[in-house]
Each structure stands twice: as structure tokens, then as C-alpha cells.
N, C-alpha and C positions, 0 to 999 in steps of 0.2 A: 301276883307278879309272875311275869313269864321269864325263865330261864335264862332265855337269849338277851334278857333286858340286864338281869344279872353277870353276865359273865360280861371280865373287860382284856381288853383286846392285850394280846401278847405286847405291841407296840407302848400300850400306855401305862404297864404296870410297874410300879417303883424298883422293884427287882430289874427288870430291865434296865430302867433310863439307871439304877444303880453300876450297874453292871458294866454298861457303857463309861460310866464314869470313871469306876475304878480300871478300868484297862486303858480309858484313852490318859491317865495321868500315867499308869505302870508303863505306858507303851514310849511317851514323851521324856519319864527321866531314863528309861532303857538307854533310849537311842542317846540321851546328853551324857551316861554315865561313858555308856561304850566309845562316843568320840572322841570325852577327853584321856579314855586309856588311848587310843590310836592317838592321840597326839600327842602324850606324855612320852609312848613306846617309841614314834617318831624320832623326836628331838634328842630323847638318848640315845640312838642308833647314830644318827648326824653328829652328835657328839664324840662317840667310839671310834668314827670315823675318821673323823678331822685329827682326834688324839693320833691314831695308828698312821695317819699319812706324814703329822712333822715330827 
């Protein structure tokens, strides 16, 4: 068996396509954790607002 017939490509090894996986979930709840803080932080500030205006 020749060498070249042995080794498997960067693209197809489970480490990879794993790798891919766990970042494109880490990278999707990131972005959904950090929204609903900017839109929690939001709504309180509109809050403080309205308080301090009547």
C-alpha cells in the first residue's frame, strides 16, 4: 500500500467536519445569547427613561 493511498485529506477527517460543528453551534447560541442581552439591556434603559421623564 502506497502512502499517498493512506493518508486522508485535511477536508474529510472527523476532527475536522467535528470541529466545524462544534464552533458553527458555539458561534449560533453566541450570537442568540448576546442579542437577547442587547435587548434585555435595551428595554431597561427605555424603561429608566420613561420613569425619569414623568
Amino acid at each position: 500500500m502506497n502512502l499517498k493511498q493512506r493518508t486522508i485529506s485535511f477536508d474529510k477527517s472527523i476532527g475536522t467536519k467535528l470541529l466545524r460543528v462544534v464552533f458553527s453551534i458555539y458561534f449560533v447560541v453566541t450570537v442568540i445569547v448576546t442579542l437577547g442581552q442587547l435587548f434585555y439591556e435595551y428595554r431597561n434603559v427605555k424603561n429608566l427613561v420613561f420613569k425619569d421623564l414623568t
